[in-house]
C-alpha positions in Angstrom: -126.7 -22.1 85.5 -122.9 -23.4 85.0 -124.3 -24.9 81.8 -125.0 -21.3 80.7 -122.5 -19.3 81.9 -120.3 -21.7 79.8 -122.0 -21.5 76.9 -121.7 -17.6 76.9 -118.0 -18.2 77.5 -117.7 -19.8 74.6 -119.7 -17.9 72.3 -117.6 -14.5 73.6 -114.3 -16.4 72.5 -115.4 -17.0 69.4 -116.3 -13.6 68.9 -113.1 -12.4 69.9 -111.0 -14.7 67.5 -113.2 -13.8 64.5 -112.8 -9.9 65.1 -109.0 -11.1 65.5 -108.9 -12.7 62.3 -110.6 -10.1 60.3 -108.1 -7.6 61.6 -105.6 -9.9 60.3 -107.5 -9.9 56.8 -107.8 -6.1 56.6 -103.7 -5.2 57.3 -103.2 -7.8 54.8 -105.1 -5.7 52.0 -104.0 -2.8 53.0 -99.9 -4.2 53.0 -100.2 -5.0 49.4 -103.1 -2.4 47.7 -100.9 0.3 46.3 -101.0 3.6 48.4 -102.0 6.8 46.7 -98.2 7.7 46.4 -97.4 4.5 44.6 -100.1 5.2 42.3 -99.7 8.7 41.5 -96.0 7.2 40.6 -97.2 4.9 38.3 -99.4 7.1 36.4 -96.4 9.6 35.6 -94.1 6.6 34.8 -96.7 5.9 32.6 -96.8 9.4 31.1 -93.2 9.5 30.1 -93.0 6.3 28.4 -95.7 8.2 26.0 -94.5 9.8 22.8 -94.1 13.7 23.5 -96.5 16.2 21.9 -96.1 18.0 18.6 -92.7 17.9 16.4 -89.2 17.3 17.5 -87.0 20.7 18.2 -83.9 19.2 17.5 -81.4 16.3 17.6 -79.4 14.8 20.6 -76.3 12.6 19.5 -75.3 10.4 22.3 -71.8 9.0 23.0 -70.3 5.6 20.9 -70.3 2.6 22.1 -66.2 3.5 23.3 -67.2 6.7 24.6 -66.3 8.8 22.0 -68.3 12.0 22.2 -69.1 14.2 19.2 -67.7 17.8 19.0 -65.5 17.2 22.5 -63.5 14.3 21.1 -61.3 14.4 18.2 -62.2 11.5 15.5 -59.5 9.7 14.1 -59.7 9.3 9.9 -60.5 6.3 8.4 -62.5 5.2 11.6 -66.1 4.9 11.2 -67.9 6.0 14.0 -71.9 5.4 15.2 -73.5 8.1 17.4 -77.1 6.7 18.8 -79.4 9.4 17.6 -82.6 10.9 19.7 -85.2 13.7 19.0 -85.5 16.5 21.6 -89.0 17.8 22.0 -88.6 20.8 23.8 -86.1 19.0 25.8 -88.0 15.5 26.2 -85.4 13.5 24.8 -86.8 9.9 22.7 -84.6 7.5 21.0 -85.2 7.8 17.6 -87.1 4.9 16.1 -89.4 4.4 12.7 -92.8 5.5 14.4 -91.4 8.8 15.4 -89.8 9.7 12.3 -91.7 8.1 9.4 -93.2 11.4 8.4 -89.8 12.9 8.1 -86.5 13.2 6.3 -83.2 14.8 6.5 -81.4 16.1 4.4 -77.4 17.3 4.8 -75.2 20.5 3.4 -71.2 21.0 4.1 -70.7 24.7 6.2 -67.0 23.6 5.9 -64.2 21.2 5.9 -63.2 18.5 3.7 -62.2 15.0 3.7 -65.8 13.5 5.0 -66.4 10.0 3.7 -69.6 9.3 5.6 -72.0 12.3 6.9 -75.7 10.9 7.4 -78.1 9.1 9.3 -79.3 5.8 8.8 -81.1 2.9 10.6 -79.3 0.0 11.9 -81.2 -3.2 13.6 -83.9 -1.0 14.8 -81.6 1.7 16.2 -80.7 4.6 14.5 -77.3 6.2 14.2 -75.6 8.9 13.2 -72.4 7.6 10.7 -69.5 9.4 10.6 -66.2 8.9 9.1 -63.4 10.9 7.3 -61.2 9.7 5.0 -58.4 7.6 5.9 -55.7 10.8 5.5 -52.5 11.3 7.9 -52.4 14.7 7.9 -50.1 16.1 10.5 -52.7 19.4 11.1 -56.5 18.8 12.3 -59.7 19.5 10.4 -62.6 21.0 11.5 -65.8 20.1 9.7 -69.2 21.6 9.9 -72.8 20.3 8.7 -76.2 21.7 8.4 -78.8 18.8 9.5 -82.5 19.7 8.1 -85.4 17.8 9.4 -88.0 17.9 6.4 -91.8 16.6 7.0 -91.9 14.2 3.7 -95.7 15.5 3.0 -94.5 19.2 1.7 -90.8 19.0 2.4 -91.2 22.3 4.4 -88.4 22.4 7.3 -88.9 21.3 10.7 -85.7 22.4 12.2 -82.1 22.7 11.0 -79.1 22.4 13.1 -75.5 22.7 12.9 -73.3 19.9 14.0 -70.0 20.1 14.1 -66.7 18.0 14.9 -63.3 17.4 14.8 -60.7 15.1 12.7 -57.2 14.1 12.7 -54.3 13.7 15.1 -53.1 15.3 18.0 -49.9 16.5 18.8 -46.9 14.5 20.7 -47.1 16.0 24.6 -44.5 18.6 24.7 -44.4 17.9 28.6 -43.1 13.8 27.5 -40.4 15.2 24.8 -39.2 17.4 27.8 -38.7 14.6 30.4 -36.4 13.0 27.8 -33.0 11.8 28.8 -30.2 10.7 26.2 -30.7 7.2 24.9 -34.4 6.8 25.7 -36.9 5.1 23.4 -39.4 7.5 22.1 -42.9 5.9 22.1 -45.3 6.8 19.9 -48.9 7.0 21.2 -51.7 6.0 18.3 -53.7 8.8 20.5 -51.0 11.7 19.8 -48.7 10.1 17.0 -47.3 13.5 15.6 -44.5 14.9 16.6 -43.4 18.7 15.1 -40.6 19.9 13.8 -39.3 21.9 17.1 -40.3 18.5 19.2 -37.8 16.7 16.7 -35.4 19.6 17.2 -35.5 18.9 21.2 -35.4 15.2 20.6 -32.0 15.7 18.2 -30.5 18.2 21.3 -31.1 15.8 23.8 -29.5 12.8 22.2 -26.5 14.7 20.5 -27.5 15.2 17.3 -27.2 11.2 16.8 -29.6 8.5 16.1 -32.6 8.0 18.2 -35.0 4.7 18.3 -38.5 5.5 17.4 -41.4 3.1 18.8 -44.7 1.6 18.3 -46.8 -1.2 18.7 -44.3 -4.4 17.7 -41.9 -2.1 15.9 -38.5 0.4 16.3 -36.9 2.3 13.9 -33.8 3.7 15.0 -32.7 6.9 12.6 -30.9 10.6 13.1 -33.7 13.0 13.3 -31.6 16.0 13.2 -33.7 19.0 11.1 -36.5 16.6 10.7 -39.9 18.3 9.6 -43.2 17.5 11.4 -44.6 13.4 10.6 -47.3 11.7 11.6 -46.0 8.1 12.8 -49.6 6.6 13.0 -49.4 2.8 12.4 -51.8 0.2 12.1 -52.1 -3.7 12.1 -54.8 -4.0 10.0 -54.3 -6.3 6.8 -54.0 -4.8 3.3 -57.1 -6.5 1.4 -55.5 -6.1 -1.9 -52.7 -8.2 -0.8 -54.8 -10.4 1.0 -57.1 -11.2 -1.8 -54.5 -11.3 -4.6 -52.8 -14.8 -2.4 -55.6 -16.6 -0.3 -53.3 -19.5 0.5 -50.6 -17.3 2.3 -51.0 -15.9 6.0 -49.5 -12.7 6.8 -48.7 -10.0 9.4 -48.8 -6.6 8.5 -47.0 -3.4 9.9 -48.5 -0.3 7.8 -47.8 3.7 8.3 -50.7 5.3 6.9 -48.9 8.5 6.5 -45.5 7.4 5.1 -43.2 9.4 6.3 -40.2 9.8 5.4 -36.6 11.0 7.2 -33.9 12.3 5.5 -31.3 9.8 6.7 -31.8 6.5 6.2 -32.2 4.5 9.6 -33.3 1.0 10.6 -36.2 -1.1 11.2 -37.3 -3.5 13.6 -40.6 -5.7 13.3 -41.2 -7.7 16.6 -42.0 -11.1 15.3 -42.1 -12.7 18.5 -45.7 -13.7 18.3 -45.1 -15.8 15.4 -41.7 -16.6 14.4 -42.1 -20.2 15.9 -45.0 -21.2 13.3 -43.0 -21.1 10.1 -39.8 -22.1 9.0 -38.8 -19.4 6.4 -40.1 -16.3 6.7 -40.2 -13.1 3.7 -40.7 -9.6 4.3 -42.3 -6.8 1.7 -43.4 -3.9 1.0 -46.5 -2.9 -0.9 -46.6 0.5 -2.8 -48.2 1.8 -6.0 -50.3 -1.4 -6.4 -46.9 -3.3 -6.1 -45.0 -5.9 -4.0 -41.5 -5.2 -3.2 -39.2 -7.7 -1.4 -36.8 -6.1 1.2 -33.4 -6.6 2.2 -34.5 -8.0 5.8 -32.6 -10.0 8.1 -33.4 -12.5 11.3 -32.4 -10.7 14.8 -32.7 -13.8 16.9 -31.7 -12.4 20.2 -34.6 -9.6 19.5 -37.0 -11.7 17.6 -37.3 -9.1 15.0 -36.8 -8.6 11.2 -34.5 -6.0 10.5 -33.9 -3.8 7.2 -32.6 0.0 6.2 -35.1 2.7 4.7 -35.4 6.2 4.7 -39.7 5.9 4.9 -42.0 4.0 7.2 -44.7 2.5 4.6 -47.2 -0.5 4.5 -44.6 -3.6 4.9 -45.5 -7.0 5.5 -44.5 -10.6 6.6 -46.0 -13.7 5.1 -44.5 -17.7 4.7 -44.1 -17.5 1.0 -42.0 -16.3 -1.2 -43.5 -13.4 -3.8 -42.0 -12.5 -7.1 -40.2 -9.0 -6.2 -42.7 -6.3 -8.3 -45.5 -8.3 -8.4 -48.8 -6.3 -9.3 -51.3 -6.7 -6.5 -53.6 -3.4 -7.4 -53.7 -1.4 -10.5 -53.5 2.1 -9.1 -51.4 4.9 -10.0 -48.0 5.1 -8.2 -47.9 7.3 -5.4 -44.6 8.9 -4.0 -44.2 6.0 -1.5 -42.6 4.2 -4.3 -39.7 6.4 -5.7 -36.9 4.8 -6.3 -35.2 6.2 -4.2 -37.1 4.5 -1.2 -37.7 1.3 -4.1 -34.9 -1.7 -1.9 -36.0 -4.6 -4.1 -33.3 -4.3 -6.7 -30.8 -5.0 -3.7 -30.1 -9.0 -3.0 -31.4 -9.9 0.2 -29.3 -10.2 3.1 -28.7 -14.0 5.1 -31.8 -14.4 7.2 -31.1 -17.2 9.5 -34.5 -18.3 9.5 -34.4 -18.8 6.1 -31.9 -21.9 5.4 -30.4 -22.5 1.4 -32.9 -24.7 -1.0 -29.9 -26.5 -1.7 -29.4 -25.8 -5.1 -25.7 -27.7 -5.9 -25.7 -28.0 -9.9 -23.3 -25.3 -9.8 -21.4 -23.3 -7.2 -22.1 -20.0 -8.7 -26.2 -20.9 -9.2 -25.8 -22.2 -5.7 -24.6 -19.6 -3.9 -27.5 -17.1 -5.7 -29.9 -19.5 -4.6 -28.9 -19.7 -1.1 -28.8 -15.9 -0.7 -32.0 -15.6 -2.5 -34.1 -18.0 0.1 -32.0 -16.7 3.2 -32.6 -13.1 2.6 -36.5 -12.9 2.4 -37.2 -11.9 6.2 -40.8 -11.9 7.2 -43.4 -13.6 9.3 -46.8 -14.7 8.9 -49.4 -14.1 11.2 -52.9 -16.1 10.8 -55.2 -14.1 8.4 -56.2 -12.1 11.2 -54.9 -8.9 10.6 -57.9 -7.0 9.4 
């Protein structure tokens, strides 16, 4: 009887630690099989990733890569700029890519504006953009520009959609609020975002400082001039190097200092180009300016306290520093001469002042050839920076 009472001991324990076990096996299952939820959630995941329905209503142009929106923002000339485009279907927005618009076109009509370099779609590395870029002009005023976009099916060039798209160009206006907080003697900086300052800013500037000179700033320069009855300027500048001068002298490095809108003051003031970055790579250093196609030396001189090269003139233009010397009117470019090279703004006829960077050649055969020599290599100012100004 104990034998069997055992036995059925056993056999009920067993029992129990199977039903265990499979209980164990079914919440397992049912932790990782995907609820109803889950899968309704997939399914519509799913369905968006699919390409919408019928044709697109109309185009979405998202932000650049640095933010800049189009139509809010105002473009700056010269600056190309690449808008990721995307089709709208009925408000379904899908990147544009060659599947979804191989059966169409586009073509593009000016409403208004001028100045537009580049207005038009195109593909890049499997994305597609919308290029836009004015021309490189320094107008003190802005331009508003407006384009008809046409989506055409390629099979009867019948119109899908058009749509208007419209933007902004130029530069803004100096903050009245900053010229107002001005006290005597301050520096005005000059912002690349809002590098124009009008005539009745200039007027306020001249009050404040007594009707004398002022100093004038930007990125690694200062030009200190009276700007009493001045006229509205744009005092853009740039960094970038001047490929005609580049490519004319491979072998030379160079720094450039450029003022895309020239603009020039009635009294003639002084300029400072900050060569800190550099001045320690070269021993002699020239400074030029390029207008008309042309290379003109300038009367510059070595500020060593500053670190800056330092010469009079009446406009801010495209100048340069490199470490060798170039023949004063050299032709780089044959273009026609613009007004930036009057001679009336034209310093390479003047010897160059004593640069103290730039020490005599040492020519002795005689005094008078000596001394022209001397004052020839000491007064090309200038500095070279690696060809990386571009």
């Amino acid at each position: 009887m104990k034998k069997a009472i055992a036995a059925l001991l056993a056999i009920s324990a067993s029992i129990s630690v199977g039903v265990t076990a499979f209980a164990d096996d079914i919440n397992t299952v049912s932790d990782t099989a995907p609820s109803s939820s889950d899968s309704s959630s997939s399914d519509n995941s799913s369905s968006e990733d699919q390409k919408p329905v019928g044709e697109p209503t109309s185009l979405v142009f998202k932000a650049d890569e640095d933010g800049v929106v189009l139509g809010d923002d105002i473009l700056e000339p010269g600056k190309e700029y690449k808008f990721p485009v995307y089709l709208s279907y009925n408000g379904t927005e899908v990147a544009m890519n060659d599947e979804n618009v191989k059966d169409y076109k586009f073509t593009y009509s000016r409403v208004s504006g001028t100045g537009m370099k580049t207005m038009e779609i195109k593909e890049r590395k499997g994305t597609y953009y919308l290029y836009v870029e004015a021309k490189d002009t320094t107008s003190t005023k802005q331009t508003d520009v407006k384009y008809n976009v046409k989506l055409v099916r390629k099979s009867n060039n019948l119109s899908v959609f058009s749509q208007e798209v419209k933007f902004t160009y130029g530069y803004e206006e100096m903050d009245d609020d900053y010229i107002s907080d001005l006290d005597k003697g301050d520096i005005i900086e000059i912002d690349s975002e809002n590098p124009v300052i009008t005539k009745s800013q200039f007027k306020s500037i001249a009050k404040i400082n007594d009707y004398k000179n002022v100093t004038l700033a930007g990125p690694e320069w200062q030009f200190t001039v009276n700007v009493t009855d001045e006229s509205t300027k744009n005092l853009s500048s740039t960094g970038a190097g001047i490929k005609e001068v580049m490519s004319k002298f491979p072998e030379q490095d160079f720094k450039f200092y450029s003022f895309p809108g020239k603009p020039s003051f009635a009294a003639t003031g002084k300029m400072a180009l900050d060569v800190s970055d550099i001045m320690d790579e070269f021993d002699k250093m020239y400074t030029y300016r390029y207008a008309g196609g042309k290379v003109y030396r300038m009367n510059a001189t070595f500020n060593e306290e500053d670190s800056t090269l330092e010469f009079r003139t009446n406009r801010l233009d495209n100048f340069f520093v490199t470490d060798q010397a170039i023949k004063d009117g050299t032709v780089v470019a044959d273009v026609d001469n613009d007004s930036s090279s009057d001679s009336s703004n034209n310093e390479a006829s003047s010897k160059p002042n004593t640069d103290k960077n730039n020490p005599g050649t040492g020519a002795s055969d005689m005094i008078n050839a000596a001394v022209i020599a001397a004052i020839a290599a000491m007064g090309a100012a200038g500095v070279a920076a690696k060809k990386r100004s571009k």
